[in-house]
C-alpha positions as CSV (number, residue, x, y, z in Angstrom):
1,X,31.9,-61.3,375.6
2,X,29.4,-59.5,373.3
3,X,26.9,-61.8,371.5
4,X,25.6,-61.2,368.0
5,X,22.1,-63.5,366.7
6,X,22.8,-65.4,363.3
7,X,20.1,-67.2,361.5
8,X,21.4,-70.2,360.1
9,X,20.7,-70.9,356.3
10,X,20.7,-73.9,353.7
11,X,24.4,-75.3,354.0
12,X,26.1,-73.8,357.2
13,X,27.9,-75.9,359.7
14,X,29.4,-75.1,363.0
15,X,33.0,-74.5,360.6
16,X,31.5,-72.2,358.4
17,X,29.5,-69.9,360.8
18,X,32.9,-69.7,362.9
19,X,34.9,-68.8,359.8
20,X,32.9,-66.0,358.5
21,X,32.7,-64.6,362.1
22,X,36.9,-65.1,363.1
23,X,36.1,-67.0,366.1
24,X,37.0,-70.7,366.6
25,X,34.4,-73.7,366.5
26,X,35.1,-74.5,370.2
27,X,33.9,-70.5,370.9
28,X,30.8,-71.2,368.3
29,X,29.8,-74.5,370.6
30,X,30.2,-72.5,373.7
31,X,28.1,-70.0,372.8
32,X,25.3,-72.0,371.8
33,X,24.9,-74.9,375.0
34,X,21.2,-74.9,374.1
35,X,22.1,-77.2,371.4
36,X,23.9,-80.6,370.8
37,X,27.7,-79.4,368.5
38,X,27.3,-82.1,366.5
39,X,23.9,-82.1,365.8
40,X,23.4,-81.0,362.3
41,X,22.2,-77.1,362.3
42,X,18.7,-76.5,360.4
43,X,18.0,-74.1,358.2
44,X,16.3,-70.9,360.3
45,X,17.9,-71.9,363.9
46,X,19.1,-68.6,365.6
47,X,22.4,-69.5,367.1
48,X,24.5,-66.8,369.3
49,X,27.8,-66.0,367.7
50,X,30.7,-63.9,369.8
51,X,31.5,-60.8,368.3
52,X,34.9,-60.5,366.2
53,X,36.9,-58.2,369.0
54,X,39.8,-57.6,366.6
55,X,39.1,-54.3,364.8
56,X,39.9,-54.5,360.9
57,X,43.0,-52.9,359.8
58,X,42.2,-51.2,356.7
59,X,44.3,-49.3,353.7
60,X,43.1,-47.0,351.4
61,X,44.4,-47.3,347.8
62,X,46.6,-44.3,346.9
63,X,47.6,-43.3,343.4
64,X,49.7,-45.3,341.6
65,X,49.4,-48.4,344.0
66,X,49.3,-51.8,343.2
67,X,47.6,-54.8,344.7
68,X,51.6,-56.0,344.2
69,X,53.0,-53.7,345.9
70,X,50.7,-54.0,348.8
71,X,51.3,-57.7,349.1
72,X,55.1,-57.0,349.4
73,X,55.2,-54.3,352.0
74,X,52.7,-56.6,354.1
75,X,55.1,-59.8,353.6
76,X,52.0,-61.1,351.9
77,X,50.3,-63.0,348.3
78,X,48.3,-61.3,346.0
79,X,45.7,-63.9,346.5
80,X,45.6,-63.3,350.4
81,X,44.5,-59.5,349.8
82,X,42.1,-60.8,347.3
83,X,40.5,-63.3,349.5
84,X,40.1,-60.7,352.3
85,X,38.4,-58.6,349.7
86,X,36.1,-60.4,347.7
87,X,34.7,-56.7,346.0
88,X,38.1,-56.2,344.1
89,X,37.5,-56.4,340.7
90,X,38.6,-59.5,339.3
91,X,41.9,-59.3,336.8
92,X,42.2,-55.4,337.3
93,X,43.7,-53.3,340.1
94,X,41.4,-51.4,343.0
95,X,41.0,-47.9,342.1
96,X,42.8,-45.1,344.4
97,X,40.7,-44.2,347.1
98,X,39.1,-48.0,347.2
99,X,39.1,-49.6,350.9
100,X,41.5,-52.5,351.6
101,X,40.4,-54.8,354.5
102,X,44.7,-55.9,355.4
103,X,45.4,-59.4,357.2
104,X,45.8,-58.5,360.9
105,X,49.4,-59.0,361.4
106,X,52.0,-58.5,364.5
107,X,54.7,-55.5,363.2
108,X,57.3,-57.7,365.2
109,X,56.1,-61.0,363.3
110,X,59.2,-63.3,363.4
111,X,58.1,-66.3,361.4
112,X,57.0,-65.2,358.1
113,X,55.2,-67.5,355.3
114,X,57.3,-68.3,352.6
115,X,57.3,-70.8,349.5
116,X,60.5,-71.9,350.7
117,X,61.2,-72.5,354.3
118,X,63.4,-74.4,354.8
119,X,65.7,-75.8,357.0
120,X,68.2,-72.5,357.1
121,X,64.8,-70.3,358.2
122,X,64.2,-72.6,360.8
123,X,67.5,-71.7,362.4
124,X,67.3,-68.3,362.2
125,X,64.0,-68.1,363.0
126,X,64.5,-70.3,366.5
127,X,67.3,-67.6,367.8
128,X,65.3,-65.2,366.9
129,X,62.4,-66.8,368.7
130,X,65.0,-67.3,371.9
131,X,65.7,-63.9,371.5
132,X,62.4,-62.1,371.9
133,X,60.8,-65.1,374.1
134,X,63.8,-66.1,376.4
135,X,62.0,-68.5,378.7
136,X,61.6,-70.7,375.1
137,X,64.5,-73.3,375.3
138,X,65.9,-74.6,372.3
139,X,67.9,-78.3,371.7
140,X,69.6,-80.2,369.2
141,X,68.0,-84.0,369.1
142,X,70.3,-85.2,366.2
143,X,71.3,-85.1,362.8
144,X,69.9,-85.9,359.3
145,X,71.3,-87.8,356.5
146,X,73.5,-85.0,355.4
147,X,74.6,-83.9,358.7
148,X,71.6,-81.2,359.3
149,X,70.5,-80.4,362.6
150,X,67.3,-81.4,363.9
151,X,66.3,-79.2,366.6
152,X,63.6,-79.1,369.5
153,X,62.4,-75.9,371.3
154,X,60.8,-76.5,374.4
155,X,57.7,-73.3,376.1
156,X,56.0,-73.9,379.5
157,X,57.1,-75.8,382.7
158,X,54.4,-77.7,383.7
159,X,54.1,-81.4,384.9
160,X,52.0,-82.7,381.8
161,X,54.7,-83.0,378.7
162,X,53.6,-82.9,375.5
163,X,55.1,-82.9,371.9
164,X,54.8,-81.8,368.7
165,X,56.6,-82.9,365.4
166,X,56.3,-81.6,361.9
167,X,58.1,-82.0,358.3
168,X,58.3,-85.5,359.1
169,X,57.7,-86.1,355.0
170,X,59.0,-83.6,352.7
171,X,56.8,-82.1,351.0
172,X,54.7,-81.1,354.1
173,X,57.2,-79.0,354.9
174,X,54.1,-76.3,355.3
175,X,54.0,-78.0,358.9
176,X,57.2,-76.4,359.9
177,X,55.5,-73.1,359.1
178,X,52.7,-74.1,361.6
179,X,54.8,-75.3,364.3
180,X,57.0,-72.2,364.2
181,X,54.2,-69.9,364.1
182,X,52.7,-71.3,366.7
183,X,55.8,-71.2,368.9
184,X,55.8,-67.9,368.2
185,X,52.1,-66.5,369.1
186,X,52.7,-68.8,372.3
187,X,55.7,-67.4,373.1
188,X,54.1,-63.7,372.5
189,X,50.8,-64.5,374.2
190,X,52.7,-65.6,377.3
191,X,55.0,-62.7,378.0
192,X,52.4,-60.1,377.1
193,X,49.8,-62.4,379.8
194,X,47.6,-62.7,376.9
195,X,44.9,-65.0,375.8
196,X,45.9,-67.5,372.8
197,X,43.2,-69.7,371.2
198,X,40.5,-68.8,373.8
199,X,42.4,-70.2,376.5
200,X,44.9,-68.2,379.1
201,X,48.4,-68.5,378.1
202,X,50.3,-68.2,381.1
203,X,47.6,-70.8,382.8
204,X,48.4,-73.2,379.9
205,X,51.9,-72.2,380.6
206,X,52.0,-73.3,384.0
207,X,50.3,-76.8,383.2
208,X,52.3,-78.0,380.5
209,X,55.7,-78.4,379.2
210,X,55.6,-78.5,375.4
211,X,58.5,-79.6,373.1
212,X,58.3,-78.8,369.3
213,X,60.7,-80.6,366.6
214,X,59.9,-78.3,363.9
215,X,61.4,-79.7,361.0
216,X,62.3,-83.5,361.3
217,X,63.3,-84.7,357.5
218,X,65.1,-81.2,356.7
219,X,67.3,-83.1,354.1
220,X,63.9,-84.2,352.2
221,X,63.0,-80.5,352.3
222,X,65.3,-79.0,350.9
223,X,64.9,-81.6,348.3
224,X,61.5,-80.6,348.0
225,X,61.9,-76.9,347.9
226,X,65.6,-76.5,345.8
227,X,65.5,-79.7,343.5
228,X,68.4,-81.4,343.1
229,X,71.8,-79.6,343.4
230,X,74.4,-81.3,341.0
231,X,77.1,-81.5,343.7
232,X,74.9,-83.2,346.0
233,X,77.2,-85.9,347.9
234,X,74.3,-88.4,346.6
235,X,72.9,-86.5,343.6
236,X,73.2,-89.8,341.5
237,X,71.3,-91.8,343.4
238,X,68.7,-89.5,344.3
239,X,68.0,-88.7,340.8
240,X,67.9,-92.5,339.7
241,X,65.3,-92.8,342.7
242,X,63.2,-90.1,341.3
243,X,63.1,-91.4,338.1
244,X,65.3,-88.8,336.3
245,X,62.8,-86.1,337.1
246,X,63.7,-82.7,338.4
247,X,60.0,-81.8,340.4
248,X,60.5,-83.6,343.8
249,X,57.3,-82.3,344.1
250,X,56.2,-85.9,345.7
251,X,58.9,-86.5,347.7
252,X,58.3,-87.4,351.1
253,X,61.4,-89.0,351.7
254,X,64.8,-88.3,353.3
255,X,68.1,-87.9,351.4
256,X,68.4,-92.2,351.5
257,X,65.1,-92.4,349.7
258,X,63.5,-93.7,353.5
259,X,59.7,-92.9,354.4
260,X,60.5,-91.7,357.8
261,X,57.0,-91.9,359.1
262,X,57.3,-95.7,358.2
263,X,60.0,-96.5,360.4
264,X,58.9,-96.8,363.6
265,X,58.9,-100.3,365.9
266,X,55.4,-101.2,365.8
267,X,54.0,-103.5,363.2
268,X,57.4,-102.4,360.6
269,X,57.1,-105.6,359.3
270,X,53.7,-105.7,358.0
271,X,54.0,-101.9,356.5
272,X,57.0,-103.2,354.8
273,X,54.8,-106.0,353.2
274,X,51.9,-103.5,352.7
275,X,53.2,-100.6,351.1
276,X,55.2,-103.0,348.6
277,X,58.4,-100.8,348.1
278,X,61.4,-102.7,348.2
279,X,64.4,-100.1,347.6
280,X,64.8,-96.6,348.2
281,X,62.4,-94.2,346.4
282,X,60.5,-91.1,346.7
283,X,57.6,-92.4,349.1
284,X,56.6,-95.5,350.7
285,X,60.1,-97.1,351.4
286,X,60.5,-98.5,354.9
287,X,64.1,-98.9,355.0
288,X,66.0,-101.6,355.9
289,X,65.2,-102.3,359.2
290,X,63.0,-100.2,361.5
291,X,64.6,-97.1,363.1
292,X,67.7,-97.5,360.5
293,X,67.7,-93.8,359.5
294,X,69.0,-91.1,362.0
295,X,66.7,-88.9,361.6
296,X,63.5,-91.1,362.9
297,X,65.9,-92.7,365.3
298,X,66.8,-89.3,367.0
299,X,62.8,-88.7,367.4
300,X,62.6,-91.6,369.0
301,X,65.4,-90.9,371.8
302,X,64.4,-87.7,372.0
303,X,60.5,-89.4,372.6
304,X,62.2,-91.9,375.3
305,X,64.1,-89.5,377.6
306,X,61.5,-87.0,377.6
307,X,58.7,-89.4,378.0
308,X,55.7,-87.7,376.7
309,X,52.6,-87.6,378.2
310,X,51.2,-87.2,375.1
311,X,52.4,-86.5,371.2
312,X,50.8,-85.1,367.8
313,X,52.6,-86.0,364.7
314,X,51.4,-82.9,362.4
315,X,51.1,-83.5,358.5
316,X,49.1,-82.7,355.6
317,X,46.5,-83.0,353.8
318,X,42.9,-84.2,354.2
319,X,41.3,-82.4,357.8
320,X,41.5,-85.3,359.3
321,X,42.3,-86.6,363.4
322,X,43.8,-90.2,363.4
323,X,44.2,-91.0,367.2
324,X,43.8,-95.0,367.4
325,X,46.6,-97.8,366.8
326,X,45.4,-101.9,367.2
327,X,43.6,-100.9,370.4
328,X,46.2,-100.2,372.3
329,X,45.3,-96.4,372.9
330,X,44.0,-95.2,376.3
331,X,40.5,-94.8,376.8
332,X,40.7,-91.2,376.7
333,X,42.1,-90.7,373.6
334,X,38.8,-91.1,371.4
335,X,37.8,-88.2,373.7
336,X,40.3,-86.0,373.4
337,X,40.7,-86.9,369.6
338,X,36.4,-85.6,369.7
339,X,37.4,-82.1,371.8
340,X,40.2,-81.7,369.3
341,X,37.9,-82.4,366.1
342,X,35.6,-79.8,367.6
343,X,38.2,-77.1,368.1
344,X,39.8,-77.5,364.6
345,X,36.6,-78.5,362.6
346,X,38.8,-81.6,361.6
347,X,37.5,-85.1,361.5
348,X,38.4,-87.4,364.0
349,X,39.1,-91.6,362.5
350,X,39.9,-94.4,363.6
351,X,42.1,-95.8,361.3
352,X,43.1,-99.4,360.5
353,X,45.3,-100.9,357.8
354,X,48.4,-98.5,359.1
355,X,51.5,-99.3,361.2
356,X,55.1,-97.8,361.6
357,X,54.0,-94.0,362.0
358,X,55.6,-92.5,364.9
359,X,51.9,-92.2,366.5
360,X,51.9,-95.6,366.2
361,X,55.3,-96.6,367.8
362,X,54.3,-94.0,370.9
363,X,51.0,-95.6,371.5
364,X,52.3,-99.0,371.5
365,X,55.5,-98.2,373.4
366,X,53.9,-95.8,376.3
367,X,49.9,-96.9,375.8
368,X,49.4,-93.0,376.3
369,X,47.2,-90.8,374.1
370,X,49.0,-90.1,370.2
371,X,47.5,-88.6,366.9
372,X,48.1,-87.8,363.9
373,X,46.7,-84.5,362.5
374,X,46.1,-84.1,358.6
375,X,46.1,-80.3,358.5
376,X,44.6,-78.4,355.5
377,X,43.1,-80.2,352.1
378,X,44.6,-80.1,348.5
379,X,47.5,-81.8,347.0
380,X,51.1,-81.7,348.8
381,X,53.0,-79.6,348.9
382,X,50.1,-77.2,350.2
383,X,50.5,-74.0,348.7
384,X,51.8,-71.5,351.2
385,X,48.7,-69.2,350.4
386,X,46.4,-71.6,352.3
387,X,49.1,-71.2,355.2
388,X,46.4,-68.7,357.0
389,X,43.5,-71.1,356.9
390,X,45.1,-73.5,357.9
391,X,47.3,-72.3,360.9
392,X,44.3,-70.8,362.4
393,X,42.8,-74.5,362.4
394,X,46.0,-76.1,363.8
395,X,45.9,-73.0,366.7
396,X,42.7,-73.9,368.3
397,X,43.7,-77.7,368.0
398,X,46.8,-77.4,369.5
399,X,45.5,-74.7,372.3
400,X,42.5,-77.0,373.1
401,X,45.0,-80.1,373.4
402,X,47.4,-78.0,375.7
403,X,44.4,-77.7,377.9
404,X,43.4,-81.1,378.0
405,X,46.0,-81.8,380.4
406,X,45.0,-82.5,384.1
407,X,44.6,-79.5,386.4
């Protein structure tokens, strides 16, 4: 791969360096063995940074275009054109004849970003996916509150199994976006025998077995994304549970006002006693008794007949890699949980004062490696124009984790 010098300057990390260039951190660390990756780069170090091999697609403004009218025909924001172009003039439209730098973008792209994908996309979306990518195999696990299917697509047919969850609470529904994306570019990367993430997809393929539940509170969703329909079967009590407010903009829940990601078997108990919630409500409820709602109860089956090797829970926000529960993990897991941080540029923690997350319950149950991944930063929901970003973090986490497995 062609090399290009950079000298570094006040401010610049490993992230930053890799961002401007469209290469991942793990690529950046590669490049440069000659120094430690998490040593703090100086101001004036010449590090070696692999050349961008996509070529930019670019559009020339017309007469009577619109920065609008751009954004729709390329299933894109405003803002997303704006970011790629930083010498548009702010508040007023690019003059004909002005160069566009476009988002590189498949013209078969199946799952699109959207402010509201929900539950019904996810559907479509999976047959679609099964269609184009037929070696992806697609389950039912169970059903929500509300009688929603929660569905599971399985890639790869390797001995190592791993799994992925996402949507767990409501309003990081943004997750569902990821997974499906990334099912997608997976799915493409593999039939075309391409590279994905730096690493070769068919190889990966051939090690693996990955199983994605894409969307596992998609009652809370829809909540989320729709508000409150008045002939909801449980409108009343959902609306006394939010307070009377009509932005479920908070809610994490599912349609029984549960915190799914607080329901697991493994210290319920003391969550129950932290998080001080004692009836239904938008966050923070444990429910009645631990696995009492269907939907966390399904993951769980679904977790003990496959039996994972290993599992990411994916949610949102704060860049961070949780990957410890009461000492119970394996010894490898604050190793992987380093090689994932340095893929993504997220943080790895050990956290303490937290119980009755699935990650939790798996590494209690099994004693084999489990995280939790905090994708992207802000406040949820994320907004779907920081799905880019974010996705392209989550891709070179969950590529490098794929090949972490044992060859």
């Amino acid at each position: 791969m062609r090399m290009e010098e950079y000298v570094a300057v006040q401010g610049d990390t490993y992230r930053s360096i890799a961002r401007a260039a469209h290469v991942g951190v793990q690529e950046l660390a590669r490049a440069n063995p000659q120094r430690p990756a998490d040593e703090p780069i100086r101001a004036g170090e010449l590090l070696y940074v692999p050349a961008d091999p996509m070529r930019k697609r670019i559009y020339v403004m017309q007469p009577g275009d619109s920065l609008a009218a751009i954004a729709e025909w390329l299933g894109c924001t405003d803002s997303r054109l704006r970011a790629l172009n930083p010498q548009l003039p702010s508040g007023a439209e690019p003059a004909a004849g002005m160069r566009l730098a476009l988002p590189v973008q498949a013209a078969s792209r199946i799952v699109l970003p959207s402010y509201a994908y929900g539950p019904d996309h996810v559907a479509v979306d999976l047959k679609r996916l099964v269609s184009a990518f037929p070696f992806i195999k697609t389950t039912t696990i169970g059903t929500s509150v509300m009688g929603k299917p929660i569905f599971a697509a399985g890639i790869g047919d390797g001995p190592f199994r791993w799994h992925l969850n996402a949507a767990m609470h409501a309003n990081e529904w943004i997750t569902s976006l990821i997974a499906m994306r990334f099912l997608e570019d997976y799915g493409r990367a593999c039939r075309r025998k391409l590279q994905i993430g730096g690493f070769d997809a068919a190889d990966l393929y051939r090690r693996t077995t990955l199983w994605v539940v894409p969307m596992v509170n998609p009652d809370g969703v829809e909540l989320v994304q729709e508000g409150l329909r008045p002939n909801h079967p449980l409108a009343a009590r959902i609306g006394r549970w939010n307070r009377g407010s009509a932005s479920f903009r908070n809610w994490k829940a599912n349609a029984r006002g549960v915190d799914l990601n607080d329901q697991f078997p493994a210290g319920w108990e003391e969550e129950r006693l932290r998080r001080g919630v004692h009836g239904p409500a938008p966050r923070d409820y444990s429910g009645d008794a631990p696995l009492s709602e269907p939907e966390a109860a399904a993951l769980a089956k679904f977790t003990e007949d496959q039996c994972f090797d290993a599992v990411i829970a994916l949610h949102t926000q704060g860049e961070e890699i949780y990957w410890n529960y009461g000492g119970l993990e394996p010894p490898e897991s604050k190793e992987w949980a380093h090689r994932l941080g340095l893929a993504s540029g997220y943080r790895p923690l050990a956290l303490t004062g937290s119980d009755a997350g699935y990650k939790d319950w798996f590494i209690a149950r099994y004693r084999r490696p489990g995280f939790t991944v905090e994708a992207g930063c802000g406040r949820n929901p994320l907004p779907v124009s920081a799905f880019e970003d974010m996705y392209d973090d989550c891709l070179r986490l969950l590529t490098e984790a794929l090949d972490l497995s044992p060859r």
